[in-house]
C-alpha angles and dihedrals in degrees: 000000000000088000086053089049093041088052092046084057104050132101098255089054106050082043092059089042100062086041087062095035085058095041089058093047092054103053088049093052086051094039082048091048097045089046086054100030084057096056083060124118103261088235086065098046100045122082118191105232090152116123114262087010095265092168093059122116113223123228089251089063102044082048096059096032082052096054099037111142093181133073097243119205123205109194099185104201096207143093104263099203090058094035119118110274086222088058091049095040103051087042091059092047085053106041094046085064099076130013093222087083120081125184125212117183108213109186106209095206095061096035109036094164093072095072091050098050080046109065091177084042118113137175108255102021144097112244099200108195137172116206087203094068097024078228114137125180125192120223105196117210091237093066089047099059096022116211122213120233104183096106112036105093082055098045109004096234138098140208137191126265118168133024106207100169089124096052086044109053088044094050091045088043088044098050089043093049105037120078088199117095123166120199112225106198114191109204112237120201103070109070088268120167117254117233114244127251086243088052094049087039089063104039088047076063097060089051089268114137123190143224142174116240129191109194099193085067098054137080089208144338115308107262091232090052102129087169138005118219124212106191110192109294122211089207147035127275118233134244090265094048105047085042083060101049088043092047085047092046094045089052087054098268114157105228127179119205113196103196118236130206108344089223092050110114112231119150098164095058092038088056088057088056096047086053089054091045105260128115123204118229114210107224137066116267134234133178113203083198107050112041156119114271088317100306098134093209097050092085132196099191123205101255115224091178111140138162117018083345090070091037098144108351115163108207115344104260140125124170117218120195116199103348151199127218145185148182138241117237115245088228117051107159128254098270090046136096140182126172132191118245101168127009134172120240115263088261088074126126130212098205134202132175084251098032150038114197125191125219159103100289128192108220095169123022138155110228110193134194123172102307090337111100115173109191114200120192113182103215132051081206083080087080105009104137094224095054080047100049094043101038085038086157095052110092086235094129100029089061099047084049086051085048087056108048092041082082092065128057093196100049126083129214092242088162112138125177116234127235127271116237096182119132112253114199131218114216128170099233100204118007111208136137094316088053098046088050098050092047101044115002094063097058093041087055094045085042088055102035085057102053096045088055091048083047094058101035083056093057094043 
């Protein structure tokens, strides 16, 4: 007994005694934080560490979750255990952000009815509903994690490409919240571009719905017409036709003009514009200041866009490809307005095969006149898929939205860009010296280092 007590006394085991005693202390201190740190909001325990921050919640979104007047549910028609961790996660993020969501997991497989009592119901998908208003929209999977097709019919198979979760919810939350809805009709008959499904998409998701209108087949302007859309028209309209916009401006109607080839001949729709105090200069523009690696007609105009125009642009810039132009009359009346939305720099050129012509050129502007508001924009490249894809950082799209929804008081810009999912590859560029040190002459130092201390320590 006295050699137990002797050995319970000595050095080594106090020692291991406080060890032990620290060692305790400091499992119950991490046992106490995980306890607290588990009763936080799940905004305040998740970090994004997610590549391209794909889990982030944009401003537009914390704007309209903060200002929710509606209980929202989300029924999320999917398995959760085999759901995508990116899904759950990011509707965990959102969600976490206002009390007035609630979320409800229905597995279909186990419960197969609920499909069929849902008709807008769908395996793999997010119904999000509001008993105030009795509206429901479906957000499919498939829109949420976007799969790119591009290459499937070369090689069979497909990848992602954009996680849109964020500009979804908020556009499905928005249409079944909102009792405002505007009707965009785009005039057909004359060779016009057709807006994307990208482009309607995003403006169905600011409550703007669109239709096809041929104005040689009707007597007047639908009643229900909010804005008239012009897309780049490879031809003229007729008499009948330009009698008919300027009857429906004069009576307060919202119209936007996208210029088409700036060669193209058409008087009728250049006189609307002269009403409306634009004149229309024949010829492509180029700007030897402001473009794109040194291709003059690959413009970068100077943006004037304040107020709800400018609502949420990133940096500035819009790339125009081959475009119009035109100029604002000096006298303009004292009832009417035009202001300059985009503009070259005065290093701009209107060109001809016979003439180059310097100058300060408009190439978007909103002419108002009591209610009436013509917007004209002088390149169809301001919303041409191929220029948006491609330039996906440019504000190309976010201003033309903004273009759009400037002709309504009662209609917010919730257009959000989705995430790219696209591999980005880290390559070493030029491996020299840098390169050899980093990959082999670290580890040998801390190699070495390491064994002369453990020489020394030995013969200690």
């Amino acid at each position: 007994m006295k050699k137990l007590l002797k050995k319970f006394r000595s050095v080594q085991t106090r020692h291991g005694f406080y060890s032990v005693g620290m060692i305790a202390v400091v499992i119950v201190i991490a046992v106490v934080v995980n306890l607290i740190v588990g009763q936080l909001p799940e905004k305040w325990k998740q970090v994004d560490v997610s590549n391209k921050n794909i889990y982030g919640v944009s401003k537009t979104s914390r704007k309209l979750l903060k200002n929710l007047g509606h209980k929202i549910k989300f029924t999320v028609y999917a398995d959760k255990s085999t759901t995508d961790e990116r899904i759950k996660t990011f509707l965990d993020r959102y969600t976490a952000l206002t009390d007035q969501i609630g979320v409800e997991w229905i597995n279909p497989v186990d419960h197969p009815q609920a499909l069929q009592e849902n008709k807008d119901a769908q395996s793999s998908s997010i119904v999000v509903s509001c008993e105030d208003t009795g509206k429901s929209v479906t957000v499919p999977f498939s829109d949420i994690i976007v799969q790119d097709y591009s290459s499937y019919y070369t090689s069979g198979s497909t990848s992602e490409s954009e996680f849109d979760a964020d500009g979804q919810l908020t556009s499905a939350i928005n249409q079944v919240t909102t009792d405002v809805s505007k009707k965009l009709y785009y005039t057909t008959g004359h060779g016009e571009t057709t807006l994307s499904t990208e482009m309607t998409d995003e403006l169905e998701g600011s409550s703007v719905t669109t239709e096809e209108l041929n104005l040689l087949m009707v007597k007047e302007m639908p009643a229900d017409c909010d804005l008239l859309l012009i897309d780049a028209p490879s031809g003229d309209f007729s008499e009948q036709e330009k009698t008919m916009l300027l009857e429906y401006l004069s009576g307060g109607g919202k119209v936007i003009y996208v210029m088409g080839d700036a060669m193209s001949d058409t008087p009728n729709l250049d006189a609307v514009m002269d009403q409306y105090g634009m004149t229309k200069t024949k010829g492509y523009i180029a700007d030897t200041q402001r473009n794109y690696q040194g291709n003059y007609y690959y413009i970068f105009p100077e943006i004037s866009a304040s107020g709800d125009l400018g609502d949420g642009l990133e940096n500035n810039m819009v790339l125009l490809v081959n475009s119009a132009g035109f100029t604002v009359k000096e006298d303009l009346g004292d009832t009417l307005t035009v202001d300059e939305v985009m503009t070259t720099s005065p290093d701009g050129y209107v060109v001809t095969e016979n003439e180059q012509t310097q100058g300060e050129y408009t190439l978007a502007a909103v002419a108002e006149e009591g209610e009436a508001k013509l917007t004209v924009i002088a390149s169809e490249s301001m919303i041409n898929s191929q220029i948006t894809d491609y330039f996906s950082n440019l504000d190309n799209k976010r201003l033309f939205v903004n273009m759009v929804l400037n002709n309504f008081d009662d209609v917010e810009n919730l257009s959000i860009d989705p995430k790219s999912l696209s591999v980005e590859m880290n390559t070493v560029q030029h491996a020299g010296s840098i390169s050899t040190a980093l990959i082999f002459g670290v580890p040998a130092v801390v190699l070495i280092g390491g064994f002369v201390i453990w020489m020394k320590r030995r013969k200690a």
